[in-house]
N, CA, C and O atoms as CSV, one atom per row, in Angstrom:
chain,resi,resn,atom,element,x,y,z
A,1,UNK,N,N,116.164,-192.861,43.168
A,1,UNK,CA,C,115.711,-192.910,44.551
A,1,UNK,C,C,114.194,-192.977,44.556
A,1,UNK,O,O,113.451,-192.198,43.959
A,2,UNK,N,N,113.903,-193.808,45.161
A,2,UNK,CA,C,112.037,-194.037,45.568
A,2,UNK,C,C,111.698,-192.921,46.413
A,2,UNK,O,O,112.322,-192.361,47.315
A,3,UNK,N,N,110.175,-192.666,45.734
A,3,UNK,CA,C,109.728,-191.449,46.793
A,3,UNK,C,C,109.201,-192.176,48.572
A,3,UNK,O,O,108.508,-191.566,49.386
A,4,UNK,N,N,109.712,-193.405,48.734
A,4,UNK,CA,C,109.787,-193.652,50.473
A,4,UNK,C,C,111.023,-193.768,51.433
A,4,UNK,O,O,111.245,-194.109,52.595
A,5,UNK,N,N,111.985,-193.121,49.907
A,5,UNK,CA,C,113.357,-193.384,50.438
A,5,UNK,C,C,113.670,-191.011,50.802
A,5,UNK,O,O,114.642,-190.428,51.281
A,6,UNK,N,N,111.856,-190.256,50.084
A,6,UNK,CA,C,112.379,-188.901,50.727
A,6,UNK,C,C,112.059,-189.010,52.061
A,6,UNK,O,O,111.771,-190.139,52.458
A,7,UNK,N,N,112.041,-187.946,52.973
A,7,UNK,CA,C,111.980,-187.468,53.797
A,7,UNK,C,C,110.912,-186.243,53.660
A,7,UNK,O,O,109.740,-186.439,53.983
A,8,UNK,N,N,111.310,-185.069,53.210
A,8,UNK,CA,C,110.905,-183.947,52.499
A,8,UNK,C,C,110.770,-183.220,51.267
A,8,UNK,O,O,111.565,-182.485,50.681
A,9,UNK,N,N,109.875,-183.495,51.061
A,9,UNK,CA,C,109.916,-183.068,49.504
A,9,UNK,C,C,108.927,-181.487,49.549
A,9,UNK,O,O,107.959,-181.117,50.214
A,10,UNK,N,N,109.711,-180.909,48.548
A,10,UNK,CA,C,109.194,-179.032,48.766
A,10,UNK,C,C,109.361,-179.231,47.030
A,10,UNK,O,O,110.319,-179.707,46.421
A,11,UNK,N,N,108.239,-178.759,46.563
A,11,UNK,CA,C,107.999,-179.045,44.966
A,11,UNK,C,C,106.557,-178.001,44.646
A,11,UNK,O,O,105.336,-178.001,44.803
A,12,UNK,N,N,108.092,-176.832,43.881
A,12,UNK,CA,C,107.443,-175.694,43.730
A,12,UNK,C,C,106.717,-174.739,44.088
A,12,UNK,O,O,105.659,-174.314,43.626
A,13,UNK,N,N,107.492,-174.345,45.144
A,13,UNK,CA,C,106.588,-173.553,45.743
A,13,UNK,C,C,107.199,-172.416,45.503
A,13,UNK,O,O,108.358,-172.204,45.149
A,14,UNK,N,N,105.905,-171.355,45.830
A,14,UNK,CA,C,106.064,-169.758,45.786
A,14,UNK,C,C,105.240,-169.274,46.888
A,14,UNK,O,O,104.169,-169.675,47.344
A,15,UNK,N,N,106.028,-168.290,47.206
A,15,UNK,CA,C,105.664,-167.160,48.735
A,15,UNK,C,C,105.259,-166.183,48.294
A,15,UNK,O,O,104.997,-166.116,47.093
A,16,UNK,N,N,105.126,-165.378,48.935
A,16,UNK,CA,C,103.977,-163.976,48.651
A,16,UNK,C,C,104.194,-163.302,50.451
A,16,UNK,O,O,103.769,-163.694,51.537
A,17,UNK,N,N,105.014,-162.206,50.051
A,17,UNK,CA,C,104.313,-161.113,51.447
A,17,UNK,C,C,104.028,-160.012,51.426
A,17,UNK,O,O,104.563,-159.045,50.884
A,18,UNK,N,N,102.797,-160.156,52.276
A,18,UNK,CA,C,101.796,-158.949,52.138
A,18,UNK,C,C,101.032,-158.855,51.248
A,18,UNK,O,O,100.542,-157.772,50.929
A,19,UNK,N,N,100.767,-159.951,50.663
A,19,UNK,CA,C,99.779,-160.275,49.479
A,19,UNK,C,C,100.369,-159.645,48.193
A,19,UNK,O,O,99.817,-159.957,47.138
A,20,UNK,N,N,101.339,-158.863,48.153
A,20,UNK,CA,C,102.234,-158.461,46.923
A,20,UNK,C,C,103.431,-158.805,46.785
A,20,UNK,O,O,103.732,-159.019,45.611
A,21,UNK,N,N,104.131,-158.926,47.424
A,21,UNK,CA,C,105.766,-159.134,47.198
A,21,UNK,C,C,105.937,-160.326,46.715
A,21,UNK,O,O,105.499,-160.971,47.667
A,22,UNK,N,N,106.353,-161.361,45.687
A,22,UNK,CA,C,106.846,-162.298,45.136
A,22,UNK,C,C,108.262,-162.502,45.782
A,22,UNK,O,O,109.176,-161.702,45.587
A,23,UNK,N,N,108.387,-163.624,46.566
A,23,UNK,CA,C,109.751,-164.148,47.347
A,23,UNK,C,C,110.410,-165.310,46.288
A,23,UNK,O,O,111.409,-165.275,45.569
A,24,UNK,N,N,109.651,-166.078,46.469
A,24,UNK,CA,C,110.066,-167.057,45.535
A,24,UNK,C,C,109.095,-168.055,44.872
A,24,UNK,O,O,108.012,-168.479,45.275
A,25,UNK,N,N,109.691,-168.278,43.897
A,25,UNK,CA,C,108.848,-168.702,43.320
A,25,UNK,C,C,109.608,-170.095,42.115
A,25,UNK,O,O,110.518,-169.911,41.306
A,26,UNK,N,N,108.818,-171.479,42.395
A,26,UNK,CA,C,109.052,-172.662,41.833
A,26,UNK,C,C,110.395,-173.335,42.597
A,26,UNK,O,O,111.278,-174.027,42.091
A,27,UNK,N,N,110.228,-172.858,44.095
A,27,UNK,CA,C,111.460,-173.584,44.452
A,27,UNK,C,C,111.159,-175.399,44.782
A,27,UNK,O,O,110.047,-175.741,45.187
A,28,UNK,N,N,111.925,-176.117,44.625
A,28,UNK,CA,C,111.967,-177.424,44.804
A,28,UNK,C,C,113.188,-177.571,45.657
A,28,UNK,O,O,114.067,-176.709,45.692
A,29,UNK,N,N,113.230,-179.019,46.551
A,29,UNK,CA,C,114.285,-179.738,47.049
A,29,UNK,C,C,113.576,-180.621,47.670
A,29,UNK,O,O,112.466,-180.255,48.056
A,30,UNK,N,N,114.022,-182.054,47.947
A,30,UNK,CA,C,114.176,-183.042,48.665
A,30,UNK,C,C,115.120,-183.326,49.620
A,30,UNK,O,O,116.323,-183.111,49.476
A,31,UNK,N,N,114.602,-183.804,50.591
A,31,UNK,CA,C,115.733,-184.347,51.395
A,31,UNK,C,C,115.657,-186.027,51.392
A,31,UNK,O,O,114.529,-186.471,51.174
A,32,UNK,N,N,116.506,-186.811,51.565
A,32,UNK,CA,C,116.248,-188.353,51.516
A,32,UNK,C,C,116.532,-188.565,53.021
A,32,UNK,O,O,117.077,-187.748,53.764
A,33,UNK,N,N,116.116,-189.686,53.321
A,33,UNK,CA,C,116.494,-190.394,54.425
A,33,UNK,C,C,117.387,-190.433,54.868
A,33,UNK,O,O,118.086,-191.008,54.033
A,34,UNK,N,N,118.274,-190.108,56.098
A,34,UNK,CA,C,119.767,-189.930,56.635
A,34,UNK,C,C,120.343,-189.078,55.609
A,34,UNK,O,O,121.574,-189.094,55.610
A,35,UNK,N,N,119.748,-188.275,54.659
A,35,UNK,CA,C,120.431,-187.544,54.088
A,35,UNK,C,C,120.874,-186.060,54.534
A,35,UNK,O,O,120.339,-185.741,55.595
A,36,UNK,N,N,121.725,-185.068,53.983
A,36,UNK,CA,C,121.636,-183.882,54.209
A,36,UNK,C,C,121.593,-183.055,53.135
A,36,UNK,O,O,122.108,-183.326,52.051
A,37,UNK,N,N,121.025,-182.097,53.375
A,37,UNK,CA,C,120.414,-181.123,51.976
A,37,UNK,C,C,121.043,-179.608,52.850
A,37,UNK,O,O,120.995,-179.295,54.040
A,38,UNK,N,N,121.657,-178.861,51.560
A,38,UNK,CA,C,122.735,-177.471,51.811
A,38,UNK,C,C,121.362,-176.208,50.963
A,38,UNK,O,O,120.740,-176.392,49.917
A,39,UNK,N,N,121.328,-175.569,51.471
A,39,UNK,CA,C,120.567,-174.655,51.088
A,39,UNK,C,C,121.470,-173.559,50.760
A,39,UNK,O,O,121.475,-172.712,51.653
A,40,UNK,N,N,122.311,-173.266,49.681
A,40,UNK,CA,C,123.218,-171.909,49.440
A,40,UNK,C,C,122.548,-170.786,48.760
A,40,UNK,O,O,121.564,-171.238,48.176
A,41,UNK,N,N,122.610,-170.086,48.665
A,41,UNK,CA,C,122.565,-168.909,48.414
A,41,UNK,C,C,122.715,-167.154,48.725
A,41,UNK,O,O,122.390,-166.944,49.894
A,42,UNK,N,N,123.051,-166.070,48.114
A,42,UNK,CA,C,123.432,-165.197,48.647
A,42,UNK,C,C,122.662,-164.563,49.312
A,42,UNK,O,O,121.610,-165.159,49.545
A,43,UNK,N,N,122.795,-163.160,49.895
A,43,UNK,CA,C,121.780,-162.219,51.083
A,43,UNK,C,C,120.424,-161.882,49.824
A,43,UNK,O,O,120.579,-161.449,48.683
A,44,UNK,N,N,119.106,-162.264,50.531
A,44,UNK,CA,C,118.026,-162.426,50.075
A,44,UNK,C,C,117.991,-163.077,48.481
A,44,UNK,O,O,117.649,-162.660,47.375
A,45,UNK,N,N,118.557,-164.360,49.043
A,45,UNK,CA,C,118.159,-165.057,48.042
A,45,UNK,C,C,116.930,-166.077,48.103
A,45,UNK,O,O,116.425,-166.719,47.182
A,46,UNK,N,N,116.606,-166.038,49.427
A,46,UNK,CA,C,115.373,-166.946,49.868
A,46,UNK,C,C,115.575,-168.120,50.759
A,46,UNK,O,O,114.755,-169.016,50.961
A,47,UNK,N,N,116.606,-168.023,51.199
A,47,UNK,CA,C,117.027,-169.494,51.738
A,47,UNK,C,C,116.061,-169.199,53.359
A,47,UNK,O,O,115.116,-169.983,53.454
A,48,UNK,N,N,116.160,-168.494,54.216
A,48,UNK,CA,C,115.014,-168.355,55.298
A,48,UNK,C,C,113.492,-168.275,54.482
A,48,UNK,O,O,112.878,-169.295,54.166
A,49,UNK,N,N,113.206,-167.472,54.318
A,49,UNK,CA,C,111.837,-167.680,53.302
A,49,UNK,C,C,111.674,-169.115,53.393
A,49,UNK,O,O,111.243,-169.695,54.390
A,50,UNK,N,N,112.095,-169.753,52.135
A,50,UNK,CA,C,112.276,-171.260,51.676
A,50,UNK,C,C,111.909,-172.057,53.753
A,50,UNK,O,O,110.749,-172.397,53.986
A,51,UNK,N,N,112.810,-172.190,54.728
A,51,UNK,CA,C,112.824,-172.503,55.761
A,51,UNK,C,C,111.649,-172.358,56.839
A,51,UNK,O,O,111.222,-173.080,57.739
A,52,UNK,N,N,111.279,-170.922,56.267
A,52,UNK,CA,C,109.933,-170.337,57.044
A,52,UNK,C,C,108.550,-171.186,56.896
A,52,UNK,O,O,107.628,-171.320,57.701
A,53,UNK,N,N,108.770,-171.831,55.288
A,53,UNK,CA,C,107.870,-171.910,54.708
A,53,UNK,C,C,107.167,-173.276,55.248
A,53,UNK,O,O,106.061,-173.679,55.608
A,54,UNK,N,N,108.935,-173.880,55.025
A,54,UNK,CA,C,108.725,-176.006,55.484
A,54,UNK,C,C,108.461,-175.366,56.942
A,54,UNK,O,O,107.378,-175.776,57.359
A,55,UNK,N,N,109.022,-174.596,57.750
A,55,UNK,CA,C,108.146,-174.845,59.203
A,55,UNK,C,C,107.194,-173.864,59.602
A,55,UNK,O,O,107.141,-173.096,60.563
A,56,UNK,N,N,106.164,-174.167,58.238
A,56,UNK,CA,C,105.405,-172.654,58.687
A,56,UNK,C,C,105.027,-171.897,59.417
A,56,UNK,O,O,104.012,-171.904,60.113
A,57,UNK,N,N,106.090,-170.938,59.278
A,57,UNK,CA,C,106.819,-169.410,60.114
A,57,UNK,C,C,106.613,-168.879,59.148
A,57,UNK,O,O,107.633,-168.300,58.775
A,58,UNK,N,N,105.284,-168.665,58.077
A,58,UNK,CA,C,105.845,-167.232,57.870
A,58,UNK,C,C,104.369,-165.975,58.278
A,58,UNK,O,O,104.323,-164.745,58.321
A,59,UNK,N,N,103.415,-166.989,58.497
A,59,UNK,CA,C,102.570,-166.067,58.910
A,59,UNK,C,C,102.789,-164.760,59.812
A,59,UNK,O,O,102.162,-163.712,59.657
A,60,UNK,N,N,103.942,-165.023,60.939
A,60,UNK,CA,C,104.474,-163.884,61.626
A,60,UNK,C,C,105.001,-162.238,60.881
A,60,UNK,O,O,104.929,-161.048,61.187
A,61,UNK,N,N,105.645,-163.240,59.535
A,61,UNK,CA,C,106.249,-162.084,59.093
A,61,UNK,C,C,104.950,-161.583,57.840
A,61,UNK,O,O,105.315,-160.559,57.263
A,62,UNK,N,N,103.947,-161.961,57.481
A,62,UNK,CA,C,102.584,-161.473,57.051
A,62,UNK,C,C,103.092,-162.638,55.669
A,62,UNK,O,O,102.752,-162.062,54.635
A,63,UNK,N,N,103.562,-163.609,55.411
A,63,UNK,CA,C,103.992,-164.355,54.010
A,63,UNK,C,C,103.216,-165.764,54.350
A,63,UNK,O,O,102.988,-166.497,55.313
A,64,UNK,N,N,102.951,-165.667,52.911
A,64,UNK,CA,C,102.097,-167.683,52.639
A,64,UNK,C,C,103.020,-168.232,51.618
A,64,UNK,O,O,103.883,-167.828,50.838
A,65,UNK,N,N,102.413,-169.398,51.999
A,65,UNK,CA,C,102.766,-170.300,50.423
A,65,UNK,C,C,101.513,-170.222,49.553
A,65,UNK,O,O,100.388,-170.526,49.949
A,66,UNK,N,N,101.837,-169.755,48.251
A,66,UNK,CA,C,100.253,-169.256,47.628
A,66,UNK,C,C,100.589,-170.420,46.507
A,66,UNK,O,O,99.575,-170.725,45.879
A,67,UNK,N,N,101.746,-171.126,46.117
A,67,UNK,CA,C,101.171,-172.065,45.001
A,67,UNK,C,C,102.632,-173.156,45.746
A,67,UNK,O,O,103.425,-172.924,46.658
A,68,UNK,N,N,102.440,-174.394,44.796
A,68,UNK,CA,C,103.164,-175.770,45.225
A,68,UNK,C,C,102.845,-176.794,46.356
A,68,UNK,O,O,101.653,-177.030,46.551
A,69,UNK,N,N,103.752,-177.416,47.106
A,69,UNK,CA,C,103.190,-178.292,48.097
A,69,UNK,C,C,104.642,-178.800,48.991
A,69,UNK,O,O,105.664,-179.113,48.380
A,70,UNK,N,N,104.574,-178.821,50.239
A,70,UNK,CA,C,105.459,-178.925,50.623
A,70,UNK,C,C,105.112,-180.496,51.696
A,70,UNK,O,O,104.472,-180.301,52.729
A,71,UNK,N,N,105.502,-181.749,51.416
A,71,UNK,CA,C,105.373,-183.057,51.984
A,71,UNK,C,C,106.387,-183.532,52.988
A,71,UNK,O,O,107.582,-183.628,52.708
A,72,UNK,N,N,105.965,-183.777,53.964
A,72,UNK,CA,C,106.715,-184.430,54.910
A,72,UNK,C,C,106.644,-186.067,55.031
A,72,UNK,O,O,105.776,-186.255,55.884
A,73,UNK,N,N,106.994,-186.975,54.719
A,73,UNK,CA,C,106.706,-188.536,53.948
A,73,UNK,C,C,105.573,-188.912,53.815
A,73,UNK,O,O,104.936,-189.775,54.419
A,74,UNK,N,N,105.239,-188.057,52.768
A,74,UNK,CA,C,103.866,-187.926,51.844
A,74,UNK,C,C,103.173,-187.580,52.504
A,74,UNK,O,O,102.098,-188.132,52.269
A,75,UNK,N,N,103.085,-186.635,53.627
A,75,UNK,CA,C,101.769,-186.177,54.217
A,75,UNK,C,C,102.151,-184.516,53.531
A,75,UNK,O,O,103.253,-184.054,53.235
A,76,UNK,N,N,100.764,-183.879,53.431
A,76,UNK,CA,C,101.201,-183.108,52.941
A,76,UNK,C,C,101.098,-181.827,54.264
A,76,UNK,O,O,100.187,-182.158,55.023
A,77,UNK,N,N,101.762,-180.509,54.721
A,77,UNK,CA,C,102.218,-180.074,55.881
A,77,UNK,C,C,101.944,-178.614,55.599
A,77,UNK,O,O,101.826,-178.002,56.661
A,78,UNK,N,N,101.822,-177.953,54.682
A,78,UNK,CA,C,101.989,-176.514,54.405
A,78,UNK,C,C,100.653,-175.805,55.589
A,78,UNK,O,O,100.690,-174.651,56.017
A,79,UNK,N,N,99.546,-176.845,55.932
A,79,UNK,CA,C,98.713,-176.167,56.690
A,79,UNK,C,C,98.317,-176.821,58.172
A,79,UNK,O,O,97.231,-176.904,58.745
A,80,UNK,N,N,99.580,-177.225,58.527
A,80,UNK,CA,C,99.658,-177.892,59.864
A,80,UNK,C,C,100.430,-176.715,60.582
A,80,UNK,O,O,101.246,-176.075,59.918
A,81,UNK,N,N,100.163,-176.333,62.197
A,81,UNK,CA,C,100.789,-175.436,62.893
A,81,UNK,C,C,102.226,-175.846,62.792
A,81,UNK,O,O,102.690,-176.925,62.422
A,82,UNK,N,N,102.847,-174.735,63.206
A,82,UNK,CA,C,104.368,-174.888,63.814
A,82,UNK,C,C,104.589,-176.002,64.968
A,82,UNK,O,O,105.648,-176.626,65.032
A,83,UNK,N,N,103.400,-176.236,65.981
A,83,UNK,CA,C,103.448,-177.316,67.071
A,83,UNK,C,C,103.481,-178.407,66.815
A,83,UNK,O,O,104.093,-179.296,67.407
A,84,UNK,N,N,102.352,-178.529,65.235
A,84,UNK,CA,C,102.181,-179.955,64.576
A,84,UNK,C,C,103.382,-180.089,64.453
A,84,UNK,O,O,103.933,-180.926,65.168
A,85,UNK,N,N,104.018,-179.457,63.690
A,85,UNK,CA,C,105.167,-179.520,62.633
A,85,UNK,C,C,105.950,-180.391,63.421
A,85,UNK,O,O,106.241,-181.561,63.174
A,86,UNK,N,N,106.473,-179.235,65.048
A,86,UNK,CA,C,107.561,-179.754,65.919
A,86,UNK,C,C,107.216,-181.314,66.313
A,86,UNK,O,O,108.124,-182.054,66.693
A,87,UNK,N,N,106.042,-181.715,66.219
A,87,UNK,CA,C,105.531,-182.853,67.037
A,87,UNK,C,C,106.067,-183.975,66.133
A,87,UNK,O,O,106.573,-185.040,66.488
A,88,UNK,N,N,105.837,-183.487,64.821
A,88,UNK,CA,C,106.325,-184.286,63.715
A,88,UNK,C,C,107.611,-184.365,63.960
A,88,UNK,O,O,107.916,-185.532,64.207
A,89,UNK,N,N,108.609,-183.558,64.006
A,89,UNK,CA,C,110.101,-183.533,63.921
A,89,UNK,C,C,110.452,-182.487,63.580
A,89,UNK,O,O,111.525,-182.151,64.082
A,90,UNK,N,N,109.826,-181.510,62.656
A,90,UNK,CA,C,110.216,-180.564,61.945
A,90,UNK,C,C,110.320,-179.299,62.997
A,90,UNK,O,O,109.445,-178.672,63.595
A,91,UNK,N,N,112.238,-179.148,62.966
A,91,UNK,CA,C,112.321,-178.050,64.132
A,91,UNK,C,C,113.299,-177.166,63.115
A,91,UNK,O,O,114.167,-177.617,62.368
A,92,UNK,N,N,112.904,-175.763,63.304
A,92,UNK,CA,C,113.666,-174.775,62.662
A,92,UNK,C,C,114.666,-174.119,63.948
A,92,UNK,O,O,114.287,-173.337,64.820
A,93,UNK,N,N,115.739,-174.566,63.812
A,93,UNK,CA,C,116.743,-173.573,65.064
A,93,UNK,C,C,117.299,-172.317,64.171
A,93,UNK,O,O,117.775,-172.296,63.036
A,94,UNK,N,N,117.007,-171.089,65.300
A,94,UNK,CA,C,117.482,-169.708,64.553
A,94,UNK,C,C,118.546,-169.223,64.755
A,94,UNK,O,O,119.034,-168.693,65.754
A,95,UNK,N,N,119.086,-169.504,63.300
A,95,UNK,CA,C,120.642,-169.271,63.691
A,95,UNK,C,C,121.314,-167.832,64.306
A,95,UNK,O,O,120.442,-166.964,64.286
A,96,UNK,N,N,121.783,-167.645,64.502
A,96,UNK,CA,C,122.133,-166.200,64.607
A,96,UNK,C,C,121.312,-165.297,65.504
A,96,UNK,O,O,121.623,-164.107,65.556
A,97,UNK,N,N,120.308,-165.743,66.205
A,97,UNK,CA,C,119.657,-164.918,66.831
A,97,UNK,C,C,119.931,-165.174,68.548
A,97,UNK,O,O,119.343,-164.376,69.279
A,98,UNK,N,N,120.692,-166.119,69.146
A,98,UNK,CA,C,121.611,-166.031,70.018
A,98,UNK,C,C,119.921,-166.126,71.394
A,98,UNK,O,O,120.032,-165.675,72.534
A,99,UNK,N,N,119.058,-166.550,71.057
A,99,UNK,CA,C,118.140,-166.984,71.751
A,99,UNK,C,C,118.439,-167.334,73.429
A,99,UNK,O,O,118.273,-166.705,74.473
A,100,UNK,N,N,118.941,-168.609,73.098
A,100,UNK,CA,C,119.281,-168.704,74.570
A,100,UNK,C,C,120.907,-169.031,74.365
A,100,UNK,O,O,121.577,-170.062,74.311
A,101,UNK,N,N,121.165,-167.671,74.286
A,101,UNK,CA,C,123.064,-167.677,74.414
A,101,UNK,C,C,123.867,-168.903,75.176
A,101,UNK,O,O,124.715,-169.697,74.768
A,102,UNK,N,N,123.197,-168.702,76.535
A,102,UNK,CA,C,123.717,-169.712,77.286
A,102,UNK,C,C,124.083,-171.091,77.126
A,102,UNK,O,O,125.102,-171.572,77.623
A,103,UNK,N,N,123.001,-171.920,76.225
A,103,UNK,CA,C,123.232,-173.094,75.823
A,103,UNK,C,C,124.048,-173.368,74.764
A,103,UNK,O,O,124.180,-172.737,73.715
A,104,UNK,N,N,124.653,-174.496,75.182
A,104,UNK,CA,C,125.403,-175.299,74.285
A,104,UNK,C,C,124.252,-175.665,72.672
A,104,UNK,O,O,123.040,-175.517,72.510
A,105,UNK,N,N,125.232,-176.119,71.840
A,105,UNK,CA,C,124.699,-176.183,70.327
A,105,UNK,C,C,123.491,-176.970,70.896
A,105,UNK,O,O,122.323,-176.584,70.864
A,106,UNK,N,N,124.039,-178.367,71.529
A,106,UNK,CA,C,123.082,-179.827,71.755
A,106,UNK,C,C,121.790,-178.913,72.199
A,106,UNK,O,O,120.807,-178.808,71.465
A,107,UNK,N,N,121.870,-178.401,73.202
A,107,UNK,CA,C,120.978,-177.894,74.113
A,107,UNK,C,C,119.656,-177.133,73.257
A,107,UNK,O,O,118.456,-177.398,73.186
A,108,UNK,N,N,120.417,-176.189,72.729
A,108,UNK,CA,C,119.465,-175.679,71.607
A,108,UNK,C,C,118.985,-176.356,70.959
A,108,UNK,O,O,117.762,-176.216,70.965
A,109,UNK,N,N,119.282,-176.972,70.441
A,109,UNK,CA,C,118.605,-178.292,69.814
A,109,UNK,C,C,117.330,-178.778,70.149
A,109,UNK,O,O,116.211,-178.759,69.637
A,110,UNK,N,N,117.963,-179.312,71.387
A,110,UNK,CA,C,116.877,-180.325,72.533
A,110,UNK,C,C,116.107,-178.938,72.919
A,110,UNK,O,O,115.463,-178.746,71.888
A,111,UNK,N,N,115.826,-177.968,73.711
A,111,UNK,CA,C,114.880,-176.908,73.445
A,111,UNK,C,C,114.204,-176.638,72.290
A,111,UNK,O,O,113.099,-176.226,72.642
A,112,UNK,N,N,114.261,-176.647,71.357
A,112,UNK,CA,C,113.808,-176.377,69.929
A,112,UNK,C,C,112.693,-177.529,69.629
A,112,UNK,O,O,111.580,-177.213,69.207
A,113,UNK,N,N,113.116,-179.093,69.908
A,113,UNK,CA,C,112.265,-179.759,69.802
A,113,UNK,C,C,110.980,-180.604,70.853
A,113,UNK,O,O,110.228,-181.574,70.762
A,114,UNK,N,N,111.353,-179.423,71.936
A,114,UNK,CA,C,110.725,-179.749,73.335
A,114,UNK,C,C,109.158,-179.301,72.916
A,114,UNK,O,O,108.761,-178.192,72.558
A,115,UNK,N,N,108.449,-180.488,73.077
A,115,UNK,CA,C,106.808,-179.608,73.367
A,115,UNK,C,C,106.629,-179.860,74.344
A,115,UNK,O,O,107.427,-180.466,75.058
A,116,UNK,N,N,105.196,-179.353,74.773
A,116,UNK,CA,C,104.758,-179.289,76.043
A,116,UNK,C,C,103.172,-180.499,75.712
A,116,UNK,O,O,102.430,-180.440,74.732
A,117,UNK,N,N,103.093,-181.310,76.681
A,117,UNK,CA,C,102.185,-182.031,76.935
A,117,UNK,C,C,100.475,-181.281,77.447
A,117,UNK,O,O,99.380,-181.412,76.900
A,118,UNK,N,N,100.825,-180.594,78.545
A,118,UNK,CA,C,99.905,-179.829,78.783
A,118,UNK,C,C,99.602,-178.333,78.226
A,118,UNK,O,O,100.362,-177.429,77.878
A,119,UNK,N,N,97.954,-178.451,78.290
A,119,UNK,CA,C,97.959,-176.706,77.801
A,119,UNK,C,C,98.323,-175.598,78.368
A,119,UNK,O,O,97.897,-174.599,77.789
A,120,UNK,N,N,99.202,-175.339,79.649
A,120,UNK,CA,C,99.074,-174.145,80.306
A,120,UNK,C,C,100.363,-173.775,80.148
A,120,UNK,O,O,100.756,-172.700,80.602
């Protein structure tokens, strides 16, 4: 596969929270074009971490990416806001946290990737 046929490429990276805790470290994955990519693993194995990271979310929880590079079709993204990110495409929906209960799956969705044009 040609690297214009990824999408996302996350190549090696490692987290850090609180400037001590080691999360993970040398994770890689790609995603390709119309492809889908499964993130498995068990309870704190890193798979949110890993997620936080491509839509960087983790400053909230006090965590960086302190080594690797995480590319969105070859741009590189690890220090673009969460707004950039969304503007780009890159939307993290939270599973399980029942946000806006009310909506349907679609809906959440389409909220998730809604920005706002104006500043207020």
């Amino acid at each position: 596969m040609s690297d214009k046929n990824i999408v996302l490429n996350v190549n090696g990276i490692e987290v850090i929270y609180n400037h001590v805790i080691l999360v993970l470290k040398g994770v890689s994955l790609q995603v390709p074009e119309q492809g889908i990519v499964a993130l498995l693993g068990g309870n704190g194995a890193g798979k949110t971490t890993t997620l936080r990271a491509i839509s960087n979310l983790l400053q909230g929880e006090r965590g960086e990416v302190t080594k690797g590079s995480i590319e969105l079709r070859g741009e590189r993204i690890e220090n673009l806001s969460p707004a950039d990110l969304v503007n780009r495409g890159v939307v993290q929906v939270m599973e399980g946290r029942h946000c806006f209960a009310h909506l349907t799956i679609e809906e959440n969705l389409m909220t998730g990737s809604y920005t706002r044009t104006d500043k207020g």
